[in-house]
C-alpha positions in Angstrom: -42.7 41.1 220.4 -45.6 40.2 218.1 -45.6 40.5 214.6 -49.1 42.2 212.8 -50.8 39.7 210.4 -49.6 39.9 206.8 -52.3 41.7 204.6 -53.4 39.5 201.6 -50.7 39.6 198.5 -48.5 41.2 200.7 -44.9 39.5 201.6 -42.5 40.9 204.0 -38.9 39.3 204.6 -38.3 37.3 207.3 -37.7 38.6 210.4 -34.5 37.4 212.2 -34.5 35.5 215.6 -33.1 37.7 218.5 -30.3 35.1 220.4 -29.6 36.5 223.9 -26.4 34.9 225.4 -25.0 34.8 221.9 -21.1 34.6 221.7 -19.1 37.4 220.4 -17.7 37.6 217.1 -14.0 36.9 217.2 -12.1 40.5 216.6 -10.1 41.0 213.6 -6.2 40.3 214.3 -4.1 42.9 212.3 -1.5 45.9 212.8 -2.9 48.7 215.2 -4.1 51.6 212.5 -4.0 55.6 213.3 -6.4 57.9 211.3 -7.1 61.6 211.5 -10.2 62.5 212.8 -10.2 66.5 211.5 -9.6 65.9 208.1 -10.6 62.4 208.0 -8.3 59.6 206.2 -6.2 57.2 207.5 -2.5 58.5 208.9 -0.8 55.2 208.9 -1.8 51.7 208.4 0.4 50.0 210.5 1.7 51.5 213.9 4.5 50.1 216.3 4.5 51.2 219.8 8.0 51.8 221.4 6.5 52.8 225.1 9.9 51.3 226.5 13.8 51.3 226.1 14.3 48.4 225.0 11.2 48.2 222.7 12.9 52.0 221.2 16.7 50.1 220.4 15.0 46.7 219.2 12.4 48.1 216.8 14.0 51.8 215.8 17.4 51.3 215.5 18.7 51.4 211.9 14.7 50.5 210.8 13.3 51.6 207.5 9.3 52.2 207.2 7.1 51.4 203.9 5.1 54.6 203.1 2.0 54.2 205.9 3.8 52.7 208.1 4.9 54.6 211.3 6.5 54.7 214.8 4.7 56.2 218.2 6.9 57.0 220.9 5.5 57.6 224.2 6.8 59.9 226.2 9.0 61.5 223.8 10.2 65.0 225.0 12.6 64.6 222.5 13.9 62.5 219.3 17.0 61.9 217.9 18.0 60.3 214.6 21.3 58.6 215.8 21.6 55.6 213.1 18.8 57.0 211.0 18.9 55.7 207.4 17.2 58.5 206.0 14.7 61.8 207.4 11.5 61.1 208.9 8.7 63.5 209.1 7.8 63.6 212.9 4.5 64.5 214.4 4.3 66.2 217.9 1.1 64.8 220.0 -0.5 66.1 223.2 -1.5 63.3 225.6 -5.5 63.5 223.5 -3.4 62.4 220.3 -3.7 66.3 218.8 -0.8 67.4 216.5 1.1 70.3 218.2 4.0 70.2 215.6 5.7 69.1 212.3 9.3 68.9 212.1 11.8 66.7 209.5 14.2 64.8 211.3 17.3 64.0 209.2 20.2 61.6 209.9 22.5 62.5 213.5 20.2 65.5 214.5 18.0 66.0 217.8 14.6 67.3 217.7 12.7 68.6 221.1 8.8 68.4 221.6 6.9 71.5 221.7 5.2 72.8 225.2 2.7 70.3 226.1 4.1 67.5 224.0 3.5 63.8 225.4 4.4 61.3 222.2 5.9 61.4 218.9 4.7 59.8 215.8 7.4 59.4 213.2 6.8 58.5 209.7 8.8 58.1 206.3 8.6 61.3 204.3 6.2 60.4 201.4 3.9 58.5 203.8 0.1 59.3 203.1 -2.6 61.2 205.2 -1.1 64.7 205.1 -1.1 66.3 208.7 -1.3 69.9 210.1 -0.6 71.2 213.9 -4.1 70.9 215.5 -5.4 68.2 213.6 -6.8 65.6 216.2 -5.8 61.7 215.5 -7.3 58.6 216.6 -6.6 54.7 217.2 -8.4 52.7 215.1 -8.8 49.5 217.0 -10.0 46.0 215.9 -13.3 45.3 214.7 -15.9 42.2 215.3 -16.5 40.5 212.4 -18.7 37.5 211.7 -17.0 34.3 211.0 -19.1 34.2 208.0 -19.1 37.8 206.9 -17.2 37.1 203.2 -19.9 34.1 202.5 -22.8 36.5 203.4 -21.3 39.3 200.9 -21.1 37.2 198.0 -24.2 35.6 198.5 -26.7 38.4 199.2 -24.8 41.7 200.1 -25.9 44.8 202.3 -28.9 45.9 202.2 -30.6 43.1 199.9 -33.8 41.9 201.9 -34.9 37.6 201.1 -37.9 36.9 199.5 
């Protein structure tokens, strides 16, 4: 695509080259992050799966969480606290990651999911991102960044055009 002729006195900034076949940026590497789509904010920082047995004894058992950190267990038709430390607040999701329930689970008790509940999400009690039944959550997956991204924000910053 052609470019109209600069008027006299007039200077534009450069436009970039387009590079077709252009590798991708590497994704960032980091926890897998959980945020509430509703009511906006983020509902834990740092999310372990436990999709398996083994995974469930390995990483649960006798664990303590940092405030926004959390646990997803999938399915979960129900939780226990068997060799719990402490209570954890637990969230009851539908198979679209919607919150059907909110229940404390305290040390050597059994909790079962509502009707229609696929996963459980269990966090520490003063963990951040407050939740309510119905509010929807989402996965918030690795981004591509540019290699150089940290150079190019010192150096000239969104939304500064060169001379």
């Amino acid at each position: 695509m052609s470019r109209p002729p600069d008027p006299e006195g007039v200077k534009r900034a450069p436009v970039p080259p387009v590079h077709l076949g252009m590798e991708r940026p590497p994704l960032e590497t980091g926890p897998l992050r959980l945020g509430n789509a509703s009511a906006g904010g983020l509902v834990a920082r740092e999310v372990r799966v436990l999709d398996r047995r083994r995974s469930r004894w390995r990483l649960a058992w006798g664990r303590r969480l940092e405030p926004g950190q959390a646990l997803w267990l999938a399915p979960a038709p129900l939780v226990h606290g068997f060799g719990a430390r402490g209570p954890w607040e637990v969230a009851f999701l539908d198979d679209g990651l919607r919150v059907l329930g909110l229940a404390e689970l305290r040390p050597w008790r059994i909790l079962t999911a509502p009707a229609g509940g696929f996963s459980a999400l269990l966090r520490p009690p003063a963990s951040p991102g407050r939740l309510r039944p119905g509010d929807q959550l989402e996965w918030i997956l690795p981004q591509p960044r540019l290699p150089d991204r940290d150079a190019w924000l010192r150096a000239e910053g969104p939304g500064t055009a060169s001379p």
